[in-house]
matplotlib code that plots the C-alpha trace (Angstrom):
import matplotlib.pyplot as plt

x = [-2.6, 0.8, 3.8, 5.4, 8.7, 9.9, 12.9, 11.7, 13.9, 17.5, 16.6, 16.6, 16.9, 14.3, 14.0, 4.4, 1.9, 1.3, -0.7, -4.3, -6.8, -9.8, -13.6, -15.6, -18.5, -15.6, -14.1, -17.6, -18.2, -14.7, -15.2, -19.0, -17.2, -14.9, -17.9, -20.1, -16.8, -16.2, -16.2, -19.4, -19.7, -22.8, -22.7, -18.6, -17.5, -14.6, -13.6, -10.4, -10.1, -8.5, -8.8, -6.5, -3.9, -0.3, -1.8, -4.9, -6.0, -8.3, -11.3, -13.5, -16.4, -18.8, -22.3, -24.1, -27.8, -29.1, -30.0, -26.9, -23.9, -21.3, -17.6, -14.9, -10.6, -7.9, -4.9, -1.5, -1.9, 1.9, 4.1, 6.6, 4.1, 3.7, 1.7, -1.4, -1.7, -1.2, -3.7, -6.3, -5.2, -6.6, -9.3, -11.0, -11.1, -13.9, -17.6, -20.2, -23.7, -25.2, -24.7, -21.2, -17.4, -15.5, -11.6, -9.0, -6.3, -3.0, -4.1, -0.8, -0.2, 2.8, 4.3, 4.0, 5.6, 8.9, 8.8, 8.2, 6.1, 5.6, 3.3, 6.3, 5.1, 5.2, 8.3, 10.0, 6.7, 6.4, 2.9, 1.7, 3.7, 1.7, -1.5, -2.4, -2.4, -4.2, -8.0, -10.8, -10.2, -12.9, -10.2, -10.4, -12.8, -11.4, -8.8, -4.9, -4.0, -5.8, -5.3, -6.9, -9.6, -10.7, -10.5, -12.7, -15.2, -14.8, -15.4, -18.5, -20.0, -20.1, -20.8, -19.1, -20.6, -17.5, -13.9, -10.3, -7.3, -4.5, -0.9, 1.9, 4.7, 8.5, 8.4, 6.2, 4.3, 4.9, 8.7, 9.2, 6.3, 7.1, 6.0, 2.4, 3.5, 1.3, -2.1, -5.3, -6.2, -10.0, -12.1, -12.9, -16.4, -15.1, -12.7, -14.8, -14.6, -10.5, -9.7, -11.4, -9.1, -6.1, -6.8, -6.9, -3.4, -2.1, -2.3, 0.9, 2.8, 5.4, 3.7, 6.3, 5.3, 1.8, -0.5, -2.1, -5.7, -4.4, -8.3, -8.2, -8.3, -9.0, -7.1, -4.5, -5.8, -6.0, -5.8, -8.9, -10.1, -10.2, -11.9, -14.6, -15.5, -15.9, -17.1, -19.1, -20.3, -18.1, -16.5, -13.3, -10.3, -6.1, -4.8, -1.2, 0.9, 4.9, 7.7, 10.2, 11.9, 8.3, 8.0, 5.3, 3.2, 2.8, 1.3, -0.5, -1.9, -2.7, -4.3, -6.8, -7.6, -8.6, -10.6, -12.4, -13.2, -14.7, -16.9, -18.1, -18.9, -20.4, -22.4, -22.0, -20.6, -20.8, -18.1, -14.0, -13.0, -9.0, -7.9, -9.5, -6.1, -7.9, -11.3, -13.5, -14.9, -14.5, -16.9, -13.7, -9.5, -8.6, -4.3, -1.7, -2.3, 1.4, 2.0, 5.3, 6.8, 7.9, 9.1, 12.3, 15.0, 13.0, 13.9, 11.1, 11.5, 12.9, 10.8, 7.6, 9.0, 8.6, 5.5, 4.0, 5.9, 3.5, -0.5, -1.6, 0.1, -0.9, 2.0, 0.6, 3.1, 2.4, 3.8, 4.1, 0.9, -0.9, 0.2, -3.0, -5.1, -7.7, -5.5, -3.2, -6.2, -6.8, -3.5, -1.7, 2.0, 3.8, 7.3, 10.4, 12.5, 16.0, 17.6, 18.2, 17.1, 17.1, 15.5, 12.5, 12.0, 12.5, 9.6, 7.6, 8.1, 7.1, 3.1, 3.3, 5.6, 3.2, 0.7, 2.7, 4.0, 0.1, -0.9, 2.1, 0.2, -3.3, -1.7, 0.0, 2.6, 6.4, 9.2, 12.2, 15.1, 18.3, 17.2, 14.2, 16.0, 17.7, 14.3, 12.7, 15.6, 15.5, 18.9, 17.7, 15.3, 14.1, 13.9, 10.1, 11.6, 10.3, 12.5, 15.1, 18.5, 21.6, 23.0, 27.0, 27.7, 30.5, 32.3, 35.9, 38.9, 40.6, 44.2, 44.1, 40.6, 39.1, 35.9, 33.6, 30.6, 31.2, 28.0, 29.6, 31.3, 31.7, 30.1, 27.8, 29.0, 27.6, 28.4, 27.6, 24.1, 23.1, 19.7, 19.0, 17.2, 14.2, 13.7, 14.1, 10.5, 9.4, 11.9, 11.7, 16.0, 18.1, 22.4, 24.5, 23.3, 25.5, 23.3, 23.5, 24.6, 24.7, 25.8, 22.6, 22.6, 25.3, 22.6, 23.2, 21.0, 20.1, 19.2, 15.9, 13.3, 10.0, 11.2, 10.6, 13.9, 14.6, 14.8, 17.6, 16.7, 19.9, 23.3, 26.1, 29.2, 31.5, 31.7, 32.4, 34.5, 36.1, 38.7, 41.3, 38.7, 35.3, 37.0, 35.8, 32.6, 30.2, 31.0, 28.8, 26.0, 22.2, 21.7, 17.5, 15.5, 12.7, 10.4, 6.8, 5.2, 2.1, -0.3, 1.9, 4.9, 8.0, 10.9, 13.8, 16.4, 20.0, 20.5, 19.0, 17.4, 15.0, 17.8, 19.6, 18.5, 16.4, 16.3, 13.4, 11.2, 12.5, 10.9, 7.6, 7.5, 8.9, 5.7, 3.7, 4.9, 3.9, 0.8, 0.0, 1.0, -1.5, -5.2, -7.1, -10.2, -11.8, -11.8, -15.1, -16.0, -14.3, -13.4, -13.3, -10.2, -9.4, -6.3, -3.6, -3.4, -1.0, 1.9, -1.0, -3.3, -1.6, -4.2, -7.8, -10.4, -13.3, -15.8, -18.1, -20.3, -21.2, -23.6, -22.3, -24.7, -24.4, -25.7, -28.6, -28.5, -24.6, -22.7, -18.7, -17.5, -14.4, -12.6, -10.1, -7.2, -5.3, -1.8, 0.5, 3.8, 6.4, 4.4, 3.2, 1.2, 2.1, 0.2, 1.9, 2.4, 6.0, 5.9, 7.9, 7.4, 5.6, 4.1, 0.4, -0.8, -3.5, -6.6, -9.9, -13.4, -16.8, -19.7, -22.8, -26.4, -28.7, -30.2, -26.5, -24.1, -20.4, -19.6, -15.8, -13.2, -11.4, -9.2, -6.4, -4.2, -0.6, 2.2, 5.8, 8.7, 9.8, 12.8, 14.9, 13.7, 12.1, 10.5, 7.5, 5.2, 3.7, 1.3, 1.5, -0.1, -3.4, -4.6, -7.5, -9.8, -12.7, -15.5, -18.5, -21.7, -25.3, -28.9, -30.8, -34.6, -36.6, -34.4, -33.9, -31.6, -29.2, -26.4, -23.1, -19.8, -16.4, -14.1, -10.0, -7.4, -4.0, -0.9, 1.1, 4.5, 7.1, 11.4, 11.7, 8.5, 5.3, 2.3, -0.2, -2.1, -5.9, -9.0, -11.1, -14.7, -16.8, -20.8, -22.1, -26.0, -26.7, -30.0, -31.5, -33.3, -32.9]
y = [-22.0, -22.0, -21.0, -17.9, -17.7, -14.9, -13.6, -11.8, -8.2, -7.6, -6.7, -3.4, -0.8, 0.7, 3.0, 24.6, 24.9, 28.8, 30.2, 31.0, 31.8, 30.4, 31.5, 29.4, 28.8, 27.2, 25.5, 24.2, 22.7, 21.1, 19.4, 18.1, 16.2, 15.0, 13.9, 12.6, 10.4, 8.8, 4.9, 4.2, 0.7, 0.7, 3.4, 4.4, 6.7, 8.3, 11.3, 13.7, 17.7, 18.8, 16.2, 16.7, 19.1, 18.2, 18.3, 16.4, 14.8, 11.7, 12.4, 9.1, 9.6, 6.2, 7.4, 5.6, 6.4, 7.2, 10.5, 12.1, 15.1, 15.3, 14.5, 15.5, 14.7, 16.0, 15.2, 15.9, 19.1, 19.7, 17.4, 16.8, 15.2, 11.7, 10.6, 12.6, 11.4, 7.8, 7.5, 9.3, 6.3, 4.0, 6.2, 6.1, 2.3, 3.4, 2.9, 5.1, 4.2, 7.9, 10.3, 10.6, 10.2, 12.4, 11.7, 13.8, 11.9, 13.5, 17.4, 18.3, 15.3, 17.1, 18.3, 14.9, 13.2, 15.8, 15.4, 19.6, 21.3, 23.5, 23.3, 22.6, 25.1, 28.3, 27.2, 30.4, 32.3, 33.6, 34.4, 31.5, 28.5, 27.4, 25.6, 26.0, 29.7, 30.0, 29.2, 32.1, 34.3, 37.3, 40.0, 38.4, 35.4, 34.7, 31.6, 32.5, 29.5, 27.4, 24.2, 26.2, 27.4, 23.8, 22.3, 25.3, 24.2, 20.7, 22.0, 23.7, 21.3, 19.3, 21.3, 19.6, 19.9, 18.8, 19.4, 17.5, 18.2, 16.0, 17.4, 17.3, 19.3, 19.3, 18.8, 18.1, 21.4, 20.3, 20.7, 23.6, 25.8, 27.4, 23.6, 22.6, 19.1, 16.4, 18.8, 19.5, 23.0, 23.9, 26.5, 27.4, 26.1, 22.8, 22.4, 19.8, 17.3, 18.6, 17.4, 14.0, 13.5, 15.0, 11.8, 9.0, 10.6, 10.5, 6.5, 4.8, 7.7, 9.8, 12.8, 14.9, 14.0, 14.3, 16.0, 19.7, 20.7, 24.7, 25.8, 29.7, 31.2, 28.3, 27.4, 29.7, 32.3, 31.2, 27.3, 25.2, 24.1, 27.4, 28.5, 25.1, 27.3, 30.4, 30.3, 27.4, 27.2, 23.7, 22.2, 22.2, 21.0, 20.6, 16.9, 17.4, 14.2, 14.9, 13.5, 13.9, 10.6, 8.8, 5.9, 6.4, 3.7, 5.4, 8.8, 7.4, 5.3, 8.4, 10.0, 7.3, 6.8, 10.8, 10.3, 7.0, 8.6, 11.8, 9.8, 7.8, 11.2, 12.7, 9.7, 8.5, 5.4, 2.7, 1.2, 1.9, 1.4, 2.7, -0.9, -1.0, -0.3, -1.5, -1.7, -5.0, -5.2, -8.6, -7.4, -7.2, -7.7, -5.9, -4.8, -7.0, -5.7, -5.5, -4.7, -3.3, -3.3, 0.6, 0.6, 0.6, -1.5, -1.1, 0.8, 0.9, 4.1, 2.4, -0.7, 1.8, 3.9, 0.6, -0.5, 3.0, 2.4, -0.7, 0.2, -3.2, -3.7, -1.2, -0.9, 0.0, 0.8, -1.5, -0.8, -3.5, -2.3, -3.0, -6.9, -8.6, -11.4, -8.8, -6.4, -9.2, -10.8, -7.7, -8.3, -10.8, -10.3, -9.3, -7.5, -7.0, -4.8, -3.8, -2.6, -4.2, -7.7, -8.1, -4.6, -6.0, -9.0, -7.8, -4.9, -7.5, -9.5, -13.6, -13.6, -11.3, -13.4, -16.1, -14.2, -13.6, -17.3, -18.2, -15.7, -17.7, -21.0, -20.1, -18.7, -15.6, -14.8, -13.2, -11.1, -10.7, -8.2, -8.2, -7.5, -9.1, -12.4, -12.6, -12.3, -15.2, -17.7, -20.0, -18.9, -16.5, -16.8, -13.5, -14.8, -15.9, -19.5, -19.6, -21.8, -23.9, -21.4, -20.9, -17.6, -17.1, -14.9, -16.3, -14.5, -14.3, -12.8, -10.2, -9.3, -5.8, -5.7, -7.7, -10.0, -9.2, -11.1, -12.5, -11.2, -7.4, -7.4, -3.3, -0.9, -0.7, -3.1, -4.1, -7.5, -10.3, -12.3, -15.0, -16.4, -20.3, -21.4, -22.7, -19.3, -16.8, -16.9, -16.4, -13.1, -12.0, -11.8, -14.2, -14.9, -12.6, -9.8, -6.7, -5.7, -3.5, -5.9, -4.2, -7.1, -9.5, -12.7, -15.6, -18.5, -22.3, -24.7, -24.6, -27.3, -26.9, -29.5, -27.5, -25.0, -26.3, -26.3, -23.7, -23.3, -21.5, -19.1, -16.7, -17.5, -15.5, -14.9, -12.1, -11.1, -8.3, -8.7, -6.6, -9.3, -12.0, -14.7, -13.5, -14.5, -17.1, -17.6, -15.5, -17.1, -18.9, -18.6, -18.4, -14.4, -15.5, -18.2, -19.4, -21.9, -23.0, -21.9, -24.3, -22.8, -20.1, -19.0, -17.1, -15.2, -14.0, -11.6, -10.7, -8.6, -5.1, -5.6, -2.4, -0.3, -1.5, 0.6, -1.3, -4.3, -3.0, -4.9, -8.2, -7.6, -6.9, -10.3, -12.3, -10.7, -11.9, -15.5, -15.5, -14.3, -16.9, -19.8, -19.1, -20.5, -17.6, -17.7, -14.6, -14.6, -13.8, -16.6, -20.1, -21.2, -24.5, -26.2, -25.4, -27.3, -24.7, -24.3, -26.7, -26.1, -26.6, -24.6, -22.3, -19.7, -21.3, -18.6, -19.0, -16.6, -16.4, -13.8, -13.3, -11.1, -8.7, -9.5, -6.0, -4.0, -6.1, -5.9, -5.8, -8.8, -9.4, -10.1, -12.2, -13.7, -16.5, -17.2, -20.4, -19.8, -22.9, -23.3, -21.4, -19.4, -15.5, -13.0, -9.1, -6.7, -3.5, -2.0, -0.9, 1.2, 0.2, -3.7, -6.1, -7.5, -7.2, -6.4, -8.7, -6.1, -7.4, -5.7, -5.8, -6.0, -4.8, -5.2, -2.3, -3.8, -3.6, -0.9, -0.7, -0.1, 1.8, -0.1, -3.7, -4.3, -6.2, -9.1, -8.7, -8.6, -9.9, -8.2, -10.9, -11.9, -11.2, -7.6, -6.0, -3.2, -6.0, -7.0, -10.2, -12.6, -16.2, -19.2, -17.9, -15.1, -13.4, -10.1, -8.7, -5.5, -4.9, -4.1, -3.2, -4.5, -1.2, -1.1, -2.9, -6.0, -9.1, -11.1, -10.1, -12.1, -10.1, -10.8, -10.3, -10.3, -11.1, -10.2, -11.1, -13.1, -15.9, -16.3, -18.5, -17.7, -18.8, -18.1, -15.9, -17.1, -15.2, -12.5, -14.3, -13.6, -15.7, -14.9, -16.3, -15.3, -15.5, -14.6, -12.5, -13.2, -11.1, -14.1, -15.7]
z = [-34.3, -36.3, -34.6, -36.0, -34.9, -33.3, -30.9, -28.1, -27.8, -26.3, -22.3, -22.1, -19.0, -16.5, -16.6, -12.2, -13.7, -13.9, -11.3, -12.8, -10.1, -11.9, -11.5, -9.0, -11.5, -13.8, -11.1, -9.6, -13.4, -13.9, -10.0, -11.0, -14.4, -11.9, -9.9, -12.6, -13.4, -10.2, -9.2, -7.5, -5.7, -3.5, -0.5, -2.0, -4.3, -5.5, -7.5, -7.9, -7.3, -10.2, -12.6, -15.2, -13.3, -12.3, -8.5, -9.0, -5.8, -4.9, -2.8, -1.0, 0.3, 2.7, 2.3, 4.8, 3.3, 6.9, 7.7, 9.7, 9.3, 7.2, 8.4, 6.2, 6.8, 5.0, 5.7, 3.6, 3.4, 4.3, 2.0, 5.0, 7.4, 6.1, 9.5, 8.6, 4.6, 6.0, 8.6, 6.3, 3.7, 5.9, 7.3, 3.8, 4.1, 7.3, 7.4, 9.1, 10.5, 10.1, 7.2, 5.4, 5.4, 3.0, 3.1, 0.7, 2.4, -0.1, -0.3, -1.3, -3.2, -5.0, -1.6, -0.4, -3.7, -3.3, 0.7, 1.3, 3.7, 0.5, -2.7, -4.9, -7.9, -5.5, -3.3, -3.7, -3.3, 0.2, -0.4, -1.7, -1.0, 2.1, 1.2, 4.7, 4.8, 1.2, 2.2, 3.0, 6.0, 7.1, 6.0, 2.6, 1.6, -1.5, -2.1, -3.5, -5.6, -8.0, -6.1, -3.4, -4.9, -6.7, -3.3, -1.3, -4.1, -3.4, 0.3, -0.4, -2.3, 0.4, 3.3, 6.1, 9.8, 10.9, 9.6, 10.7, 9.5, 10.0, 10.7, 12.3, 14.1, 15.0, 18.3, 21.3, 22.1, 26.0, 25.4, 22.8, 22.6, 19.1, 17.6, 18.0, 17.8, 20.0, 20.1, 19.3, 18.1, 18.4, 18.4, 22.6, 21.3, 20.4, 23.7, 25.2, 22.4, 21.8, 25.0, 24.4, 21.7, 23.6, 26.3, 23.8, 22.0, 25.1, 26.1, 26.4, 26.1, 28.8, 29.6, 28.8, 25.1, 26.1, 23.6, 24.4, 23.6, 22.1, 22.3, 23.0, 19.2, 16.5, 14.1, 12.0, 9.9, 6.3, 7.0, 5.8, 9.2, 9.9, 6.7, 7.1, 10.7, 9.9, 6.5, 6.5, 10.4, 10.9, 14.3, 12.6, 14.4, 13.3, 15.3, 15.1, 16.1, 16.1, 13.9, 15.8, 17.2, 16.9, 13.9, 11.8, 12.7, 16.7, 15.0, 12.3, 15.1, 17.2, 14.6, 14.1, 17.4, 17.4, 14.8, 15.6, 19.3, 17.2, 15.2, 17.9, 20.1, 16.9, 16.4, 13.7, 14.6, 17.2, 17.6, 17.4, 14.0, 14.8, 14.6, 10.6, 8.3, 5.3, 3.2, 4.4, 0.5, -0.8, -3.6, -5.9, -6.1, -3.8, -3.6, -1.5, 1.7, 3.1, 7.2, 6.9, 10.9, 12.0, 15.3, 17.3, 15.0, 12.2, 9.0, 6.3, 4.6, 1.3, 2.0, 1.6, -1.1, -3.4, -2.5, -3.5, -6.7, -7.2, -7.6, -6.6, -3.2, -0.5, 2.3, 5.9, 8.6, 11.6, 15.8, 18.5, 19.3, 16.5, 16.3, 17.2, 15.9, 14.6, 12.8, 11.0, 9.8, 7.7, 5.9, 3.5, 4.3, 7.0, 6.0, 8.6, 6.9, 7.8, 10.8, 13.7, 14.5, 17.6, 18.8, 16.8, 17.9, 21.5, 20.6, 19.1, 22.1, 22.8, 23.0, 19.6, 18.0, 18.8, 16.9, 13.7, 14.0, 13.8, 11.2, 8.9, 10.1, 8.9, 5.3, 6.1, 4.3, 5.5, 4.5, 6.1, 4.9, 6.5, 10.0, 9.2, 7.9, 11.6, 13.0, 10.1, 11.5, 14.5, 16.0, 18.5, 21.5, 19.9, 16.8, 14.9, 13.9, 10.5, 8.9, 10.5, 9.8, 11.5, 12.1, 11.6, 14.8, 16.4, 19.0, 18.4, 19.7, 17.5, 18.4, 19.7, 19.3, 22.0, 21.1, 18.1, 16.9, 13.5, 12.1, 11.9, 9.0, 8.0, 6.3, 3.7, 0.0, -2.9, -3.4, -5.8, -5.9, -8.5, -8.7, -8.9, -11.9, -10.3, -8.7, -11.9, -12.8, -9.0, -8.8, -12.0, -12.4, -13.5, -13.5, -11.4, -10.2, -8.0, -4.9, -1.8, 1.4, 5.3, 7.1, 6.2, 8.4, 6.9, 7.1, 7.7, 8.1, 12.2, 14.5, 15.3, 15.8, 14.8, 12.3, 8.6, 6.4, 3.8, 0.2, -1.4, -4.0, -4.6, -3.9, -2.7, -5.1, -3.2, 0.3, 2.3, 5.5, 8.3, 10.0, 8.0, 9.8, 8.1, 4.9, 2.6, 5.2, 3.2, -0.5, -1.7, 1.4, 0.8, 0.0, -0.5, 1.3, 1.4, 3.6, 4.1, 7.4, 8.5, 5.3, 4.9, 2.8, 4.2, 1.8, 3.1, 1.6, 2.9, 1.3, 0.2, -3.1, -2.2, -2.2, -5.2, -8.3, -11.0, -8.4, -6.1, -7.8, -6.9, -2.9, -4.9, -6.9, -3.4, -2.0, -4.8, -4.3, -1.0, -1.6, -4.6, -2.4, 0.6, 1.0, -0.7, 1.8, 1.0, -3.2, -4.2, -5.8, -6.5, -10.1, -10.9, -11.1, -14.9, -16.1, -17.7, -20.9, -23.3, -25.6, -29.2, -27.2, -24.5, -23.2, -22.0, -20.7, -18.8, -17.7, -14.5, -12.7, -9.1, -7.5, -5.1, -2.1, -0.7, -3.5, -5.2, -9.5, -9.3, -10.5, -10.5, -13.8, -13.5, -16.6, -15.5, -18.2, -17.8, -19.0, -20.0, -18.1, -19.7, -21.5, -21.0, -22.5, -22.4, -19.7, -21.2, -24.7, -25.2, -27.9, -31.4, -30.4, -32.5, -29.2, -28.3, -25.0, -23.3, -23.5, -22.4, -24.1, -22.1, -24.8, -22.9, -24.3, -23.6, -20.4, -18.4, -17.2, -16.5, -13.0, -13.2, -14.9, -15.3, -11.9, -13.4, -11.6, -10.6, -13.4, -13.3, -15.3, -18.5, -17.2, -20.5, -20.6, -17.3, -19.3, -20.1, -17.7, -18.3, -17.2, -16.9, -14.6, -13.7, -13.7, -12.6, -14.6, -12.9, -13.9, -11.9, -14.0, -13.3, -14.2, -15.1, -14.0, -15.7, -16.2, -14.3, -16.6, -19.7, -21.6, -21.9, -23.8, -23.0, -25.5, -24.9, -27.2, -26.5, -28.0, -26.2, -26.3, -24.7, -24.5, -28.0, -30.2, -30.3, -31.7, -33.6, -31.8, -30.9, -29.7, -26.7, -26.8, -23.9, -22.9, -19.4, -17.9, -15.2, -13.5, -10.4, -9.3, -6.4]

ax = plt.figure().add_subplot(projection="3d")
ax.plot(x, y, z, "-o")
ax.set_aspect("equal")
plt.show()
């Protein structure tokens, strides 16, 4: 290919509906398109309520094939009450032995999106605002919105035997009886099974936060569980865990824990699947599984709001309790984010710490923030001893002040960061950079024996202070480290680049890299070692299938492209640009079908302009397909368009063409 020479653009910057109560017959026929749409893989599927609306809404449904009821959760049907959407997140990820799981895990997904108990269209709408209060009652068995009514037909459909609805409340009931926080409301039918739940709930906690079993009347008139019992004959049950001073990871583990017992009493599973946060498939790509620590010291509310931003990293929120060779297994990363240091590593505590320090050994990776950054060091008993660094915490004695530690240095600042040059295509940013600093550890390099030494990555160039003898200690200071942990990689920021507009993104592409750099044990197949591509010939593509051994006649399609270093090619189309986007075609013959759509690797943001998203080094595509009956072998094509450029030049857009043969045969 000729070079055609070409400047890559300046950088540039990142960036109700009307109430129509619709028919059910319409309303049945929009949900079946949704249905005849949906991703199928084997005994999942997947769909939305809604499709098309402003509030459309995922549904997931495990059919297990085997004769048994039908168990449906909803949670997120308040937008406040984060707990209940969360634990039905990972709840969809579960697998029954007998008949079928149906989660709807964001109800309210607008509600949730604004943080309101409300459904945002009808805020100021007395009448209507309240999903919960909008669902059949005997007085009047029709439905009062159109969200409502599509999910009631979504309901019916599927004719639950048993209904759980996922909530939470202000306060524990025990304390203030006008919340219904920490209970479980019932029908007086269901009271036995209610106050099973109740006892699981109320492990490890004081029992004046103990939950209630509220089992005299049902639920409230005009909520869905209510509706799923009277309407449709359905144990239905409300588990309300409370927000108030409780992290997220303690009620999102109570709520599975309920709902693991009640599947196990229902029998339709065996065992205790409340420990499962995420999907065992290893059929295809599956997101960056991230277990972001919530508990006391621990701030990850900004930490999680960018990891939603990104669809192919899933953030979980993980408790003291949930730190255990089984459930970090399930992960890639491990993220500490800000707050206080010390009150997590004490919560984590030394046979824990253990445990993460081995996850990092077998090819875990970590993320410290701030906080998390004191815990990554080796300068604490308390700390994790990741990397061998030395915290600046002096005591010293301030004149009419007393003794103060040397790692308080004020308020909230921004101050100045600048990235090394062998760490700009890793982060995505280069130069100097202003970002959010709350008294991030000042590192040196420590005196351990066992820890490994640290990289530097960012730099910092200002400082904040509070006394004359803070001065000129932070200048010029590692803001960003990094380290290699047994198989493992470890990042850690000072600073706050996750609360530093248009620099979130930087925590997503340090989690990347320590993802990239661990042992990938469970890809689905292994590619052979393909050297990357060259500076005459900078893209080479191979192309491989694998049959999925769950789901006979299924094969993984996965396309590997081999980008040269330095090079990229574009994952987005910005509109106006001359630039193509990297778009991959599946040519089927008649024998084969498409199973959903390609699952695309991770992107990085060009450096010179963040509003691209490229790819480079190697990448990964994948598509499942199907054998139809009657076939046992087919040839199919897969076509890849793309161009190639590097910081100075673009070459031509091309096109990779590559063949590969199925076969059902053993």
């Amino acid at each position: 290919m000729t070079p055609r020479l070409e400047k890559e653009p300046r950088t540039c910057r990142r960036i109700g509906v009307a109430l129509a109560v619709l028919t059910f017959v319409l309303l049945l026929s929009s949900l079946n398109r949704s249905i005849v749409a949906q991703t199928v893989s084997g005994q999942r599927s997947s769909g939305k309520i809604g499709e098309g609306q402003p509030w459309q809404t995922e549904w997931y449904q495990y059919d297990s094939r085997v004769a048994g009821p039908v168990v449906m959760i909803f949670g997120g049907v308040h937008g406040n009450e984060p707990a209940g959407f969360r634990a039905a997140m990972q709840i969809k990820n579960w697998t029954v032995d007998k008949g079928k799981l149906i989660v709807v895990p964001q109800a309210n997904k607008l509600g949730l999106r604004a943080n309101t108990r409300w459904i945002p269209e009808f805020r100021n709408d007395n009448a209507l605002k309240n999903l919960n209060r909008n669902f059949p009652r005997k007085s009047d068995p029709t439905t009062k919105t159109e969200m409502a009514t599509a999910m009631w037909a979504f309901i019916q459909e599927h004719q639950p035997d048993w209904f759980f609805d996922l909530h939470e409340g202000f306060d524990f009931h025990r304390v203030n009886p006008k919340s219904v926080g920490s209970s479980v409301i019932a029908f007086p039918g269901q009271k036995d099974l209610a106050t099973k739940l109740a006892s699981v709930a109320n492990q490890h906690i004081a029992t004046d936060r103990a939950f209630s079993v509220l089992a005299r009347s049902g639920p409230i008139d005009g909520s869905v569980a209510r509706a799923c019992g009277e309407q449709l004959g359905a144990k239905s049950f409300i588990l309300e865990t409370t927000f108030k001073d409780q992290p997220i990871s303690q009620r999102t583990r109570q709520h599975r824990a309920m709902v693991a017992t009640a599947l196990q009493v229902i029998g339709v599973t065996q065992t205790d699947l409340s420990q499962q946060f995420v999907s065992p498939s290893q059929t295809s790509p599956q997101p960056i599984r991230v277990a972001v620590f919530d508990a006391d010291g621990a701030n990850a509310k900004n930490v999680i709001k960018v990891l939603d931003s990104e669809p192919k990293i899933s953030g979980f929120h993980i408790g003291p309790e949930d730190i255990s060779t089984e459930v970090l297994k399930q992960f890639d990363v491990v993220l500490f984010p800000g707050g206080s240091g010390s009150k997590q590593g004490k919560a984590i505590g030394a046979e824990r710490r253990e445990l993460i320090r081995q996850f990092s050994t077998d090819g875990g990776g970590v993320v410290g923030i701030c906080a998390g950054a004191f815990l990554c060091s080796s300068h604490y008993d308390w700390s994790l001893h990741l990397m061998n660094a030395s915290v600046y915490n002096e005591m010293v004695e301030i004149p009419d002040k007393g003794r103060k530690s040397m790692w308080y240095r004020g308020g909230p600042a921004n101050v100045k960061v600048e990235i090394s040059k062998q760490a700009e295509s890793l982060l995505g940013l280069d130069g100097q950079h202003t970002i959010r600093y709350q008294n991030g550890p000042i590192i040196s390099p420590g005196k351990s024996d066992t820890a490994p030494d640290y990289e530097v990555l960012a730099t910092f160039r200002s400082e904040n202070f509070l006394y004359d003898v803070q001065k000129g200690t932070m200048t010029g200071k590692p803001a960003i480290l990094r380290s290699t942990f047994g198989k493992g990689s470890v990042v850690a920021f000072s600073p706050h680049f996750e609360s530093t507009k248009g620099k979130e993104y930087v925590v997503l592409n340090a989690i990347k890299q320590v993802v990239s750099s661990q042992p990938k044990n469970d890809q689905p197949m292994a590619f052979p070692d393909l050297p990357l591509g060259s500076p005459d010939e900078p893209v080479i593509c191979d192309l491989f299938a694998q049959p999925d051994p769950d789901h006979p006649r299924e094969f993984e399609i996965m396309v590997q492209m081999q980008i040269a270093k330095g090079w990229h090619t574009y994952a987005n189309a910005v509109p106006g640009s001359p630039y193509r986007e990297t778009v991959l075609k599946l040519q089927l013959p008649d024998q084969v079908e498409a199973i959903g759509k390609w699952n695309k690797p991770l992107t990085l943001p060009y450096i010179k302009n963040p509003q691209r998203m490229i790819y480079s080094g190697t990448v990964v595509f994948s598509h499942k397909v199907r054998l139809k009956a009657g076939s046992d072998k087919a040839k199919l094509t897969v076509q890849v368009d793309y161009q190639v450029c590097d910081d100075q030049k673009c070459l031509p857009p091309a096109t990779i063409r590559k063949t590969v043969l199925i076969d059902d045969q053993p």
